[in-house]
Backbone bond lengths (Angstrom), bond angles and torsions (degrees), N, CA, C in turn:
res aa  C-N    CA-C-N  psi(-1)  N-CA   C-N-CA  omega(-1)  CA-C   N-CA-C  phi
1 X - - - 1.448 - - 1.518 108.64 -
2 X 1.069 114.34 131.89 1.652 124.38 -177.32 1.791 97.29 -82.51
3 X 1.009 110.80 -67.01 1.605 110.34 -171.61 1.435 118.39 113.51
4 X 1.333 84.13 10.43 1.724 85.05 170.32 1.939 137.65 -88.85
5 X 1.243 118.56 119.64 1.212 116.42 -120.76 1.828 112.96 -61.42
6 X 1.433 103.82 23.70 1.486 112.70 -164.73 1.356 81.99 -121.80
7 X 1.422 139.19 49.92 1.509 131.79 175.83 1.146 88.08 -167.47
8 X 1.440 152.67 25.34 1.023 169.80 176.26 2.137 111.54 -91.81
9 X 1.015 125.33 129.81 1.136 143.21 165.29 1.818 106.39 -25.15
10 X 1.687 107.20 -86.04 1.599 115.48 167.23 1.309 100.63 -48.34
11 X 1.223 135.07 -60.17 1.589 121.54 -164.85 1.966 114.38 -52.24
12 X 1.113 121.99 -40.29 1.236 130.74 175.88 1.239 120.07 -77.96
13 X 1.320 116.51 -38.43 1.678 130.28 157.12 1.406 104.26 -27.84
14 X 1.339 101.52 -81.38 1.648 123.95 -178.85 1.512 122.74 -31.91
15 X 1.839 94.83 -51.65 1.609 103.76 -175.14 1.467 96.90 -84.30
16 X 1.241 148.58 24.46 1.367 159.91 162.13 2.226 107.63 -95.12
17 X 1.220 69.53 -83.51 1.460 87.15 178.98 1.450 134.58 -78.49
18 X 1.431 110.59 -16.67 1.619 127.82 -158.86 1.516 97.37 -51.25
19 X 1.447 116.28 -61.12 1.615 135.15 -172.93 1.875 99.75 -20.08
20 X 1.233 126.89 144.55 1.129 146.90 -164.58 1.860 99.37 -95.55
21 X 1.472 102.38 -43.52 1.817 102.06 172.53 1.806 112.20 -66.76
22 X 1.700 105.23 -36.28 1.363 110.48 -179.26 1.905 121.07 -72.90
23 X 1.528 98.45 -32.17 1.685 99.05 157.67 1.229 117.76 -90.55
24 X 1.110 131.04 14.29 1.770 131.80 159.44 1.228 95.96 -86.46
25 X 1.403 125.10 -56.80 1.518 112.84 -150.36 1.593 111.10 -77.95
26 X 1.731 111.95 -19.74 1.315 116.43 172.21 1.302 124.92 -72.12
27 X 1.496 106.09 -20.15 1.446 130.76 179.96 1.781 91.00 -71.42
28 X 1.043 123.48 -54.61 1.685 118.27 -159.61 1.599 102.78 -80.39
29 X 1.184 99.34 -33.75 1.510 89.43 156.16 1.634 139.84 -47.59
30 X 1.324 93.11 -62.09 1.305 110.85 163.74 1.574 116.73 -49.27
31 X 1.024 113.16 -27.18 1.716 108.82 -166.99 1.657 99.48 -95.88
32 X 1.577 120.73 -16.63 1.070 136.12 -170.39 1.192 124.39 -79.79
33 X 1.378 111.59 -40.71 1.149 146.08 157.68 1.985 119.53 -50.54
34 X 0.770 78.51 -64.82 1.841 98.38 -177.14 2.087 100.00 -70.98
35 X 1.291 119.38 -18.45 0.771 128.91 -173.94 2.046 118.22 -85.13
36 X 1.755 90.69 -42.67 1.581 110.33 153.52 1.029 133.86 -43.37
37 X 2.002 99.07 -61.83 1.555 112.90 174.39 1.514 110.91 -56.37
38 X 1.393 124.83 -50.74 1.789 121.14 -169.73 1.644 93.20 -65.14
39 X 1.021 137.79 -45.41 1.504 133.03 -129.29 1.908 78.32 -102.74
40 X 1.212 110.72 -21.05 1.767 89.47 174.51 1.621 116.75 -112.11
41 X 1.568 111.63 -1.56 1.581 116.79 154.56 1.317 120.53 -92.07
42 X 1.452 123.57 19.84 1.271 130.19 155.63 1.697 106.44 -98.35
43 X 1.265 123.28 158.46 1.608 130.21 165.23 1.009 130.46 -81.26
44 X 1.061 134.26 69.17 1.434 138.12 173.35 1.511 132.60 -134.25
45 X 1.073 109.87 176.64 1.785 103.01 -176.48 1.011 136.03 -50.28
46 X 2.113 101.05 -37.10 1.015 113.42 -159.61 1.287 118.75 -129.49
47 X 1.553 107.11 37.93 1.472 114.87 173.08 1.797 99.29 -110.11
48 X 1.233 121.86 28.60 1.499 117.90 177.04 1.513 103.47 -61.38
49 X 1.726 103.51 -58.78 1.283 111.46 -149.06 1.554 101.62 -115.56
50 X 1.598 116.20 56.94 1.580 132.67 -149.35 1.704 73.99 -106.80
51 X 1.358 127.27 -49.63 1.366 110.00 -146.81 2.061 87.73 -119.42
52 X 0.926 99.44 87.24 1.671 147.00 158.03 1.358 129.17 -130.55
53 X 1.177 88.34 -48.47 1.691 86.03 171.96 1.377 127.99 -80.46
54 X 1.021 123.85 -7.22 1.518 129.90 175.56 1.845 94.77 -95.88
55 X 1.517 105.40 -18.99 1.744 80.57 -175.53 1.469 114.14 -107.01
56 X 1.725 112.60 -0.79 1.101 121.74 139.07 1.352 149.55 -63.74
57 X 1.331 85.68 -20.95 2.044 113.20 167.18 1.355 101.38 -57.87
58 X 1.401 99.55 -44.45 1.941 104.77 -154.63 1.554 110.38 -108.98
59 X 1.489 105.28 19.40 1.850 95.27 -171.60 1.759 104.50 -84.98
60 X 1.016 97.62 154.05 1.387 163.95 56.85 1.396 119.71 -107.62
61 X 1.290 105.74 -52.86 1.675 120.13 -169.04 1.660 96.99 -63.26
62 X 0.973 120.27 -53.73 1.520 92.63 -177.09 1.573 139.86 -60.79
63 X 1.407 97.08 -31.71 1.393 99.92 173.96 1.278 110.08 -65.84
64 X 1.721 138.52 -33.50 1.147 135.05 169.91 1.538 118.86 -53.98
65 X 1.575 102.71 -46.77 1.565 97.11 167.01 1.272 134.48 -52.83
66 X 1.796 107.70 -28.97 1.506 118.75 -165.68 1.672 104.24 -51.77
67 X 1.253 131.87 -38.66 0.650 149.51 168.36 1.962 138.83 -31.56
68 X 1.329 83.21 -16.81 1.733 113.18 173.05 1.964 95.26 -87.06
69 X 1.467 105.03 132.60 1.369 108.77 -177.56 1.435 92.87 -62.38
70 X 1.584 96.25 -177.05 1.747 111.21 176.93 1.664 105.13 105.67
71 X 1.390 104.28 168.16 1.336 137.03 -169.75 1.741 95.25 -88.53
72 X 2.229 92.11 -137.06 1.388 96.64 -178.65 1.612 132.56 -53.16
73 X 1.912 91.44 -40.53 1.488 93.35 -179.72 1.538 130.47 -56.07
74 X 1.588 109.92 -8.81 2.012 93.70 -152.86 1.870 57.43 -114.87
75 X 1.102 142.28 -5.30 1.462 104.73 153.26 1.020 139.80 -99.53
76 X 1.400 119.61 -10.05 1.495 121.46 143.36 1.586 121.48 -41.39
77 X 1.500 104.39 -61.21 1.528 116.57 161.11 1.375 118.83 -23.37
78 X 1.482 125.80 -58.95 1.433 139.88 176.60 1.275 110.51 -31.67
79 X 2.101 90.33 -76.46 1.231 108.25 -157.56 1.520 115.58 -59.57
80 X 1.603 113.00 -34.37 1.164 118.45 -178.93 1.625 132.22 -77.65
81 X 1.610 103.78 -1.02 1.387 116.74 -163.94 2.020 79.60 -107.97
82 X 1.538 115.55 -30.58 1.601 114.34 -158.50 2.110 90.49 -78.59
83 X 1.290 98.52 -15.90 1.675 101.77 -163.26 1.572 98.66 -69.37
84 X 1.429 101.30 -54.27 1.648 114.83 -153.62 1.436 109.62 -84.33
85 X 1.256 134.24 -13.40 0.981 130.55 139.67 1.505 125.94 -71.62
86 X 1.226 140.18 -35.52 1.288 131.78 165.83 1.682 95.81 -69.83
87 X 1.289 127.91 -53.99 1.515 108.79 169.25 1.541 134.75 -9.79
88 X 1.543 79.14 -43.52 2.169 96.92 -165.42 1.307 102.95 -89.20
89 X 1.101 118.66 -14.45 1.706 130.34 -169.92 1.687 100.65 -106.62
90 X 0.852 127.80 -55.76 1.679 134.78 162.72 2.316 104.61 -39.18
91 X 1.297 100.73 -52.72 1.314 106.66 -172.87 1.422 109.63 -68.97
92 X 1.461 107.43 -46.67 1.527 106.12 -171.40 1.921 105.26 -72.06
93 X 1.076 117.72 -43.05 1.577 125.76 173.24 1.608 96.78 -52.19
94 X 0.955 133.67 -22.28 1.892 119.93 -177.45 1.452 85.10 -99.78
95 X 1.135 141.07 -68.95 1.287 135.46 -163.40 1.521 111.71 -52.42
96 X 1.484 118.17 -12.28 1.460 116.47 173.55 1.413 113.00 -100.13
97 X 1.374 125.74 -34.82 1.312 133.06 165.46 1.528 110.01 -64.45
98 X 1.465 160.67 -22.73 0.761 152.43 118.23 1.296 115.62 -32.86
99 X 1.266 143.69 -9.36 1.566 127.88 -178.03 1.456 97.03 88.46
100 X 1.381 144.22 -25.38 1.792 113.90 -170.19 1.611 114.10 -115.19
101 X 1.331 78.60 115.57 1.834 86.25 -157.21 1.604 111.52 -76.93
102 X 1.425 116.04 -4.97 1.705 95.59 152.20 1.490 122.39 64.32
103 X 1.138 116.74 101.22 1.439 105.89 -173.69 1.866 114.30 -107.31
């Protein structure tokens, strides 16, 4: 590691995520998500098919993840592994449509 502050942890974070479309869309994720879990730990009819939409938010990668046994966690896992990669792909596509291509 050189140490130069563009090889840094936060610095790459940022140039990942920084984009304003890429923390919206992680944001709706997030709210999407948390929205599954309540709406399918309540009893009702219509929290079967509550957590689709968060893994439709996030496909490709999530549906590949779905695929890991388990309950809530390996779908949290999914959704959150299907987010942050479309995150990085959502961020870098605004940072190129604006002109600053961001490395």
């Amino acid at each position: 590691m050189t140490g130069r502050p563009d090889r840094t942890l936060p610095a790459r974070l940022r140039a990942l995520y920084g984009d304003p479309f890429a923390l919206a869309y992680l944001g709706a994720c997030a709210a999407l998500t948390a929205w599954a879990l309540a709406a399918s730990a309540a009893h009702n009819e219509d929290a079967s098919l509550a957590g689709v939409v968060p893994v439709l938010a996030t496909a490709p990668v999530s549906v590949i993840a779905l695929a890991l046994p388990g309950g809530a966690p390996s779908f949290v896992l999914a959704v959150a592994s299907g987010a942050l990669v479309n995150g990085a792909v959502v961020g870098w596509c605004g940072r190129r449509l604006r002109g600053r291509a961001g490395r």
